[in-house]
DSSP file (Angstrom, degrees, kcal/mol; ACC not computed):
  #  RESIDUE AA STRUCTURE BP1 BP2  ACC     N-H-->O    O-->H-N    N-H-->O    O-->H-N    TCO  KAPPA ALPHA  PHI   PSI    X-CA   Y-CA   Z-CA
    1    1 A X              0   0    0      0, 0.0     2,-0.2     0, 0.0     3,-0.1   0.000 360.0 360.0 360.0 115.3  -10.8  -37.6  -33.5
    2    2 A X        -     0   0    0      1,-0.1     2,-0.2     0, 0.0     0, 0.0  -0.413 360.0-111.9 -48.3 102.3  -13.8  -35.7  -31.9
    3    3 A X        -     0   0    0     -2,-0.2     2,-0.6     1,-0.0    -1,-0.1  -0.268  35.6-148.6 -46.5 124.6  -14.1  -31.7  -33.2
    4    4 A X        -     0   0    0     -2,-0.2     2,-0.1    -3,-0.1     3,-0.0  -0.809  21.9 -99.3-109.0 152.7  -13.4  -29.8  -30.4
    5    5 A X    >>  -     0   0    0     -2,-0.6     3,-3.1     1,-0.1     4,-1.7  -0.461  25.4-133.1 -66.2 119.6  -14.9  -26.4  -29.8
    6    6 A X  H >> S+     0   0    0      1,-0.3     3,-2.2     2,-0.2     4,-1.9   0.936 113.2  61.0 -55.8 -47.7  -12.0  -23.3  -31.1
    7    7 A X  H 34 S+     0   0    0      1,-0.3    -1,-0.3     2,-0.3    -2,-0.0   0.079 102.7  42.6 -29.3 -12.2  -13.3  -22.1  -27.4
    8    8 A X  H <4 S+     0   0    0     -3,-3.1    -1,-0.3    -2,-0.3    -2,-0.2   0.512 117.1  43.0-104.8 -20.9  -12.2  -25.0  -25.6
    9    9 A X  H << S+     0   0    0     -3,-2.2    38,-3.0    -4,-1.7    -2,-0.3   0.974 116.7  51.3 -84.0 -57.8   -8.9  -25.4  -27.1
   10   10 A X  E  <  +A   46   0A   0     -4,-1.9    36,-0.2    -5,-0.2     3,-0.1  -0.368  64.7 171.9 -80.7 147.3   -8.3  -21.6  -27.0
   11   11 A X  E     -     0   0A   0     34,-0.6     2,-0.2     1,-0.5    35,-0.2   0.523  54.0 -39.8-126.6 -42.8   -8.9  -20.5  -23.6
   12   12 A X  E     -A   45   0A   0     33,-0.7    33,-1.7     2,-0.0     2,-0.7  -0.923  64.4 -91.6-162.5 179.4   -7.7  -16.5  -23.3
   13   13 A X        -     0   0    0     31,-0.3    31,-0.2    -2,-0.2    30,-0.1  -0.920  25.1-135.8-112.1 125.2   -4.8  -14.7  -24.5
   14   14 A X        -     0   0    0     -2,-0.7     2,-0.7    29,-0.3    29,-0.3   0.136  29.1-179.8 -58.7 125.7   -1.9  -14.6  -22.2
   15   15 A X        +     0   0    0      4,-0.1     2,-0.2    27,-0.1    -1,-0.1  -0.849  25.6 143.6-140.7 111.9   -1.0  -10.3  -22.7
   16   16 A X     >  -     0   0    0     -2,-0.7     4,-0.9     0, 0.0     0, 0.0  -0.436  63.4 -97.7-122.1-164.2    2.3  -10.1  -20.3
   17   17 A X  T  4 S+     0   0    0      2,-0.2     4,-0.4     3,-0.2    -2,-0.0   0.210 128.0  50.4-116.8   9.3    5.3   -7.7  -21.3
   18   18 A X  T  4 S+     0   0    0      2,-0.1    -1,-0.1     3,-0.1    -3,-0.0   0.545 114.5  50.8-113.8   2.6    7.5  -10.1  -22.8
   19   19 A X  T >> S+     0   0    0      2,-0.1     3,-4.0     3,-0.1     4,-1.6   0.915 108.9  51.0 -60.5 -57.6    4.0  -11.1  -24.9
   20   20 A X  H >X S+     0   0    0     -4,-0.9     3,-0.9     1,-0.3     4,-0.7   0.893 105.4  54.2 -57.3 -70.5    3.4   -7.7  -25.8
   21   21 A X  H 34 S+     0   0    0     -4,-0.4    -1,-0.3     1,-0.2    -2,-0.1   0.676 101.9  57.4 -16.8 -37.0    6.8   -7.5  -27.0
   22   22 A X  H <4 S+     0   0    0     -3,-4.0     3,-0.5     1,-0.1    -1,-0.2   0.962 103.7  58.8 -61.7 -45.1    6.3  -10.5  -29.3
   23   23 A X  H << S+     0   0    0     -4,-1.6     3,-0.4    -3,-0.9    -2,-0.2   0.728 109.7  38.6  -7.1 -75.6    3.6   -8.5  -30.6
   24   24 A X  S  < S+     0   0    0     -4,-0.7    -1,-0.3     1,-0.2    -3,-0.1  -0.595  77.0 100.0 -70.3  43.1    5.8   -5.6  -31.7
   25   25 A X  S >  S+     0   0    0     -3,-0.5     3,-1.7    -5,-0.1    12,-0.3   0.750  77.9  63.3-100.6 -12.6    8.7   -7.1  -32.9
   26   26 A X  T 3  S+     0   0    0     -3,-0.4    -2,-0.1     1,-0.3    -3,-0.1   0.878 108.3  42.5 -70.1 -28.1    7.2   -6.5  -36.6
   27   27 A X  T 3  S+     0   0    0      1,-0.0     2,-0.7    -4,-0.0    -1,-0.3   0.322  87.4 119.5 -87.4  14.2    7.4   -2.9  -36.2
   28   28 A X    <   +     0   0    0     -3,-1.7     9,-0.2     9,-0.3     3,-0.1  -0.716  20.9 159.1-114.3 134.5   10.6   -2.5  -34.5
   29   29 A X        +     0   0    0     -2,-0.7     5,-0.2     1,-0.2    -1,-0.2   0.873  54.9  92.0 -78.0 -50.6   13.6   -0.5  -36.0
   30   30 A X  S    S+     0   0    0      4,-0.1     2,-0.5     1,-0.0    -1,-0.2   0.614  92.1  39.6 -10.4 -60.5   15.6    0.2  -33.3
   31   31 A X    >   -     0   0    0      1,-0.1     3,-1.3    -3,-0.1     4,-0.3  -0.821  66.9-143.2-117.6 147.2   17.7   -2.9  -33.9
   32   32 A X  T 3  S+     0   0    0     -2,-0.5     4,-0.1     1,-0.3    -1,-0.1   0.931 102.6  53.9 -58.9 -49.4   19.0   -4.7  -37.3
   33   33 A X  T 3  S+     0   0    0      1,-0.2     3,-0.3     2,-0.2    -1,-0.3   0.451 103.5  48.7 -49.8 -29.3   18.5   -8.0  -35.9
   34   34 A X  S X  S+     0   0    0     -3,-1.3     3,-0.6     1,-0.2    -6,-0.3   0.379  96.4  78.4-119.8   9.5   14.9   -7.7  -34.8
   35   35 A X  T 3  S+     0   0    0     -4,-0.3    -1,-0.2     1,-0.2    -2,-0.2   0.893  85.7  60.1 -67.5 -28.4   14.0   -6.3  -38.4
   36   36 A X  T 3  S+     0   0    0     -3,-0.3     2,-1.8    -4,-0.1    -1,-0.2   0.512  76.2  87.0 -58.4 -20.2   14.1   -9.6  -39.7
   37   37 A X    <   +     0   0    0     -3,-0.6    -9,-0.3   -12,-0.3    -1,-0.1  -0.672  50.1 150.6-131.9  68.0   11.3  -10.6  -37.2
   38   38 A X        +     0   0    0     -2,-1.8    67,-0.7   -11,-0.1     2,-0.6   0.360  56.0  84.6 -82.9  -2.4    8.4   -9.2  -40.4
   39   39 A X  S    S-     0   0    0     65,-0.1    65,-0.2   -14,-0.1    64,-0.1  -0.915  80.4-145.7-105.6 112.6    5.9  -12.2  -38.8
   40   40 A X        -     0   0    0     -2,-0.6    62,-1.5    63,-0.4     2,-0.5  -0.298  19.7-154.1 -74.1 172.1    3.9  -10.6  -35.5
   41   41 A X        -     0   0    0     60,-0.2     2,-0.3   -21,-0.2    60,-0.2  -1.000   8.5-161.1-142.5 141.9    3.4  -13.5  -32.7
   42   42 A X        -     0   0    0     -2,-0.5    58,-1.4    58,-0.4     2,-0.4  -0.958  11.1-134.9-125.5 124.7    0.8  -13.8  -30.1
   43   43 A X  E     + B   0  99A   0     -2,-0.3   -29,-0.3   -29,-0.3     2,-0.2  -0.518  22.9 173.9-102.7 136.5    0.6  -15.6  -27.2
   44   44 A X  E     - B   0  98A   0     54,-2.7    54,-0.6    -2,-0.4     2,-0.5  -0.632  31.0-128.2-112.5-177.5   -2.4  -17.7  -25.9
   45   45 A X  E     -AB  12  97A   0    -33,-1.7   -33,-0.7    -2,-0.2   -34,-0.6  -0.946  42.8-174.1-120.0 116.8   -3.0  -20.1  -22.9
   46   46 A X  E     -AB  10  96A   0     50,-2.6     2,-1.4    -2,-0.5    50,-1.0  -0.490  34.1 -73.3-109.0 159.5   -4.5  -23.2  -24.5
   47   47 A X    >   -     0   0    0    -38,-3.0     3,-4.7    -2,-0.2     2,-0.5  -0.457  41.0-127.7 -53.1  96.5   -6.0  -26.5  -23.4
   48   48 A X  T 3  S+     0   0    0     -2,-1.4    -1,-0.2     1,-0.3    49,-0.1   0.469 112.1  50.0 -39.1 -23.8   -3.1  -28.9  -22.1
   49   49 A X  T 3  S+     0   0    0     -2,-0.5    -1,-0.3   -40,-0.1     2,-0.1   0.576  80.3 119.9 -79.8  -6.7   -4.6  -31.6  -24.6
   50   50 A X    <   -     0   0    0     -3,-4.7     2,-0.1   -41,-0.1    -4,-0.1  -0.401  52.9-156.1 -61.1 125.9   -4.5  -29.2  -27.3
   51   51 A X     >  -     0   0    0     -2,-0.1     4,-3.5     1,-0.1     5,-0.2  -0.262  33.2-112.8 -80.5 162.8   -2.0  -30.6  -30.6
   52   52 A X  H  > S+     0   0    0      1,-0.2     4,-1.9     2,-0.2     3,-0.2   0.997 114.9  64.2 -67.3 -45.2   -0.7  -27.4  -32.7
   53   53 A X  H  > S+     0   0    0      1,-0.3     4,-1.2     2,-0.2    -1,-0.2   0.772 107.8  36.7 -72.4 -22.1   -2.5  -28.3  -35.5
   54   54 A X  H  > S+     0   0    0      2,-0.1     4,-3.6     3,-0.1    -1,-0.3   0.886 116.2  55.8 -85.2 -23.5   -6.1  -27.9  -33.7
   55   55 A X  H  X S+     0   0    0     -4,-3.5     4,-1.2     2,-0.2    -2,-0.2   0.958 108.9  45.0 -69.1 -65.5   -4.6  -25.0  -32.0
   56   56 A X  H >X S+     0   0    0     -4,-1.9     3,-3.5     1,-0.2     4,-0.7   0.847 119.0  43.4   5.6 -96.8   -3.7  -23.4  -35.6
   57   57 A X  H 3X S+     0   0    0     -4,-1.2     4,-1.9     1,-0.2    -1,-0.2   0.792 111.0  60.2 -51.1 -37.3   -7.4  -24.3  -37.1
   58   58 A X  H 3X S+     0   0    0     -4,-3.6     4,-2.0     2,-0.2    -1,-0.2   0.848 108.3  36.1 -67.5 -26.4   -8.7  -23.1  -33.8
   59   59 A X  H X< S+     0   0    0     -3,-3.5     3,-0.7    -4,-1.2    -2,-0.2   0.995 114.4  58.2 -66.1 -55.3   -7.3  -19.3  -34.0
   60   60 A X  H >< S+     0   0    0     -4,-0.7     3,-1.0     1,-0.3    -2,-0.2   0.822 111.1  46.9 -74.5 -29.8   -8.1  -19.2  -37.9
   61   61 A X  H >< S+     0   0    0     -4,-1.9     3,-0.7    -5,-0.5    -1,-0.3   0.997 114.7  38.3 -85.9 -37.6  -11.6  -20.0  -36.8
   62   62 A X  T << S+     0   0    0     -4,-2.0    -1,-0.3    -3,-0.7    -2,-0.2  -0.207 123.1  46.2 -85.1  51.1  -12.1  -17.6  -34.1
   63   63 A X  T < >S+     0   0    0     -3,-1.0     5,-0.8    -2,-0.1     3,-0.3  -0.326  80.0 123.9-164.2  40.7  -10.1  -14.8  -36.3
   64   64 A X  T < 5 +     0   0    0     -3,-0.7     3,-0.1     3,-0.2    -2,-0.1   0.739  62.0  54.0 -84.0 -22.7  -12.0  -15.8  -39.2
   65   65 A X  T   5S+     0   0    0      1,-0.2    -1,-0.1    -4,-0.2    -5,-0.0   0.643 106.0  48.5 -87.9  -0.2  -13.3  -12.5  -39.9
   66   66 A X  T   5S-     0   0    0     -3,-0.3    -1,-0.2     0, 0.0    41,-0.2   0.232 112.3-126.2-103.3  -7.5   -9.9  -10.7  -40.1
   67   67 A X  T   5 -     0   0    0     -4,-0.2     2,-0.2    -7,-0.1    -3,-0.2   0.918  40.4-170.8  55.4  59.4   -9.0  -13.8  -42.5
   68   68 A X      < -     0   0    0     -5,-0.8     2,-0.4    38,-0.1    -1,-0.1  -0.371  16.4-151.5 -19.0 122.5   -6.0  -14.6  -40.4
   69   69 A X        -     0   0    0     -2,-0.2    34,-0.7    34,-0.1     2,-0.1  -0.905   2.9-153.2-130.5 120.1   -3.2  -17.4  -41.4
   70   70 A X  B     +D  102   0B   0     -2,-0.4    32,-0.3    32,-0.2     3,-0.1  -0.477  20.0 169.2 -65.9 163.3   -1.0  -19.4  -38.7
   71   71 A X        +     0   0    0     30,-1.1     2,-0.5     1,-0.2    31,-0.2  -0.024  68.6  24.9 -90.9 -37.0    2.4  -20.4  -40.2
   72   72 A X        +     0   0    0     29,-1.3     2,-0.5     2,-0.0    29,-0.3  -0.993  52.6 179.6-128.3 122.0    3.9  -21.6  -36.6
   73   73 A X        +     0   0    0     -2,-0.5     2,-0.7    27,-0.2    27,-0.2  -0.965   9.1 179.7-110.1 128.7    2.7  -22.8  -33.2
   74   74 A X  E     -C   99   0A   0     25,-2.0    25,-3.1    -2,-0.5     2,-0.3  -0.986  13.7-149.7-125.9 151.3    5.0  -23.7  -30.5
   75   75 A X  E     -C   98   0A   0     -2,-0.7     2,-0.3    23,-0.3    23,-0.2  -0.999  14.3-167.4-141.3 125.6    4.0  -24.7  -27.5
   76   76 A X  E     -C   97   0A   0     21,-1.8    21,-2.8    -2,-0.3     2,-0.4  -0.786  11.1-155.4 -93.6 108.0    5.2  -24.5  -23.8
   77   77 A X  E     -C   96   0A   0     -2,-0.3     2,-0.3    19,-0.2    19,-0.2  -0.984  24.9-145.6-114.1 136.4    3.6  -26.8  -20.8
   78   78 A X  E     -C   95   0A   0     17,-3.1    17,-2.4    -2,-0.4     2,-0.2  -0.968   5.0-126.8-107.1 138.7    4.3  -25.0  -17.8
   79   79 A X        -     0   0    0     -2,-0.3    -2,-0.0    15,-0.3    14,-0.0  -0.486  32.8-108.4-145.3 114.2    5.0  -26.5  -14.4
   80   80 A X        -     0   0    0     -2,-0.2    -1,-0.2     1,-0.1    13,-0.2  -0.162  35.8-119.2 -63.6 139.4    2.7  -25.2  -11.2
   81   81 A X  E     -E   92   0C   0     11,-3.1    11,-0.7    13,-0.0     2,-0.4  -0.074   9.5-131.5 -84.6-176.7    4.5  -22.9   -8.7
   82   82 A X  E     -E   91   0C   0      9,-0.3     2,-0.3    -2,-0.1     9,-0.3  -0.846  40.4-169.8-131.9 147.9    4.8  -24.0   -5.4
   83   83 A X  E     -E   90   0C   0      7,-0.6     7,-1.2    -2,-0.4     2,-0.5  -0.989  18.3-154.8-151.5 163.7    3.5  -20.6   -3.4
   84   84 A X  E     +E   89   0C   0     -2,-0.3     2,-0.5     5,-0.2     5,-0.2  -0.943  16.3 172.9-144.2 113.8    3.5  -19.4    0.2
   85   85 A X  E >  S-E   88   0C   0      3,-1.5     3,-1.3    -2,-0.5    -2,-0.1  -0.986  76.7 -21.5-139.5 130.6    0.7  -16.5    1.8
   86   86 A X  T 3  S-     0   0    0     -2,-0.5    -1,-0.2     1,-0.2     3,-0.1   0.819 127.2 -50.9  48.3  57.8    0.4  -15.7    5.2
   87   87 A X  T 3  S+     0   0    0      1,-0.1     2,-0.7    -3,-0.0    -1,-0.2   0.375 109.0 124.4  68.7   7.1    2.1  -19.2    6.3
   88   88 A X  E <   -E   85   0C   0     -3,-1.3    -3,-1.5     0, 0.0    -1,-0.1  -0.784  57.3-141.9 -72.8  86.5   -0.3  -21.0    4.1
   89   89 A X  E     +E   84   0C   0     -2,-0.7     2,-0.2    -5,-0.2    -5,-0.2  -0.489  34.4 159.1 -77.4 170.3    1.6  -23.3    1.6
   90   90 A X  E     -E   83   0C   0     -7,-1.2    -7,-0.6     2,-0.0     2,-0.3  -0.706  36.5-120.8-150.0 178.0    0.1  -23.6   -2.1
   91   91 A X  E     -E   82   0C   0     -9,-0.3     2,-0.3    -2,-0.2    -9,-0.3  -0.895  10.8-147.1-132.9 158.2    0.2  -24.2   -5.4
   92   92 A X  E     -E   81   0C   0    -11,-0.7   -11,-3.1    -2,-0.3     2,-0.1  -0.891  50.8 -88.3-142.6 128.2   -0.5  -22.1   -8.4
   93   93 A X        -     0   0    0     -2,-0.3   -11,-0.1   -13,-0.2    -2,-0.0  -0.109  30.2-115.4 -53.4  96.7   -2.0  -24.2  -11.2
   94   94 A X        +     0   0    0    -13,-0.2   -15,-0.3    -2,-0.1     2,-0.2   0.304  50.1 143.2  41.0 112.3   -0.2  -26.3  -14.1
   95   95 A X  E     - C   0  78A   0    -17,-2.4   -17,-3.1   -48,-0.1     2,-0.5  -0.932  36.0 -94.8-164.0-167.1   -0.8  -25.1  -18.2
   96   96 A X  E     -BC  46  77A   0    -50,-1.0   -50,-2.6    -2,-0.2     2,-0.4  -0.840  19.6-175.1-133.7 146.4   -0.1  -24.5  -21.6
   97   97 A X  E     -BC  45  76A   0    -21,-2.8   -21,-1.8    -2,-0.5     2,-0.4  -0.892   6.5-162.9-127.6 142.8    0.8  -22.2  -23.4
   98   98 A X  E     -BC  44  75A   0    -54,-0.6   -54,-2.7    -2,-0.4     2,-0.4  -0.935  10.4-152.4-133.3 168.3    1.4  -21.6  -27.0
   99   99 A X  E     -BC  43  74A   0    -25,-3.1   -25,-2.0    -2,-0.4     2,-0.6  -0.899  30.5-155.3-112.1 120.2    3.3  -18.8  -28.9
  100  100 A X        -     0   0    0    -58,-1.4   -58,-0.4    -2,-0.4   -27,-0.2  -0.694  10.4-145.4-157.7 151.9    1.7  -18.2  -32.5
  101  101 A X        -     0   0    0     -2,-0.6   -29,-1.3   -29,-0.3   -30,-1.1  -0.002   7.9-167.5 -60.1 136.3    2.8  -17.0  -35.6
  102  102 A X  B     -D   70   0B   0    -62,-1.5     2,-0.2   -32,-0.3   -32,-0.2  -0.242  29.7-105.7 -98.7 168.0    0.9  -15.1  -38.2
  103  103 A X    >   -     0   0    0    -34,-0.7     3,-0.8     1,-0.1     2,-0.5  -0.645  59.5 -63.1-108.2-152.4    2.1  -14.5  -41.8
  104  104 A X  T 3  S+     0   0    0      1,-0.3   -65,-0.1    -2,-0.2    -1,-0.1  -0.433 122.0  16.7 -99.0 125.1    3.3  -11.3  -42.9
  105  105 A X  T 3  S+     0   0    0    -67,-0.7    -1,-0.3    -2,-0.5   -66,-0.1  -0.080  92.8 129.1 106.9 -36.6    0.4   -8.4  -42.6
  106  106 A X    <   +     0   0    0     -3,-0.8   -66,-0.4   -37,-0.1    -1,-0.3  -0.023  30.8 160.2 -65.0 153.3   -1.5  -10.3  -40.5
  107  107 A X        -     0   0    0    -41,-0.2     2,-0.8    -3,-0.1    -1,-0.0  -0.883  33.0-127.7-167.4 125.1   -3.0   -8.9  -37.0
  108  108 A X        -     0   0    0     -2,-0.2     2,-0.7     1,-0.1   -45,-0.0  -0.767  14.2-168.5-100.4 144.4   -5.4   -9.3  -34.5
  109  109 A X        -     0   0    0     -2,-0.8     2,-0.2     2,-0.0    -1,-0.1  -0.844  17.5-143.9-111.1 114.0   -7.4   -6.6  -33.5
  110  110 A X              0   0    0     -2,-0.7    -2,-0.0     1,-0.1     0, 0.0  -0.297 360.0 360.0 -65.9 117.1   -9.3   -7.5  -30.3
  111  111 A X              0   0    0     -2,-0.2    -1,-0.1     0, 0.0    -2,-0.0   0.305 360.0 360.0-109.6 360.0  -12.8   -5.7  -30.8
């Protein structure tokens, strides 16, 4: 198996509002249920070849200087939309995405 670049495996991080919400969930009171939920999670869009376990090594390397720990990855391949502009049909592309979990303290802060 060939070392892959964290930078090729990692590609951006997906920040939607039901990511940002994964975000928060360590800090939220509001409900009993999501108190339990101590771990923050972040979501990225990763290489379609990527396995969890280079995806894992690959945050902890580019988050090495906040000394970082995965515990989880799950991962999501998502299915290209079919899309329609100005009478034009389309596509909008194929990828993957994976959700992952920190331990408990852990954070990134985007500098």
């Amino acid at each position: 198996m060939a070392l892959k670049n964290p930078y090729q495996v990692i590609k951006h991080q997906r920040v939607t509002e039901k990511a940002v919400m994964l975000q928060q969930l360590q800090s939220a009171e509001s409900n009993p249920s999501l108190e339990r939920c101590k771990s923050p999670k972040y979501v990225f869009v990763v290489d379609t070849g990527a396995t969890k376990r280079e995806i894992a090594q690959a945050v902890e390397t580019i988050y090495a200087k906040q000394q970082v720990k995965v515990t989880a990855v799950n991962t999501i391949n998502m299915k290209a939309k079919a899309t329609r502009r100005r009478g034009r049909r389309g596509t909008k592309p194929a990828f993957k995405k994976a959700i992952v979990t920190l331990e408990n303290g852990n954070a990134l802060e985007e500098s």
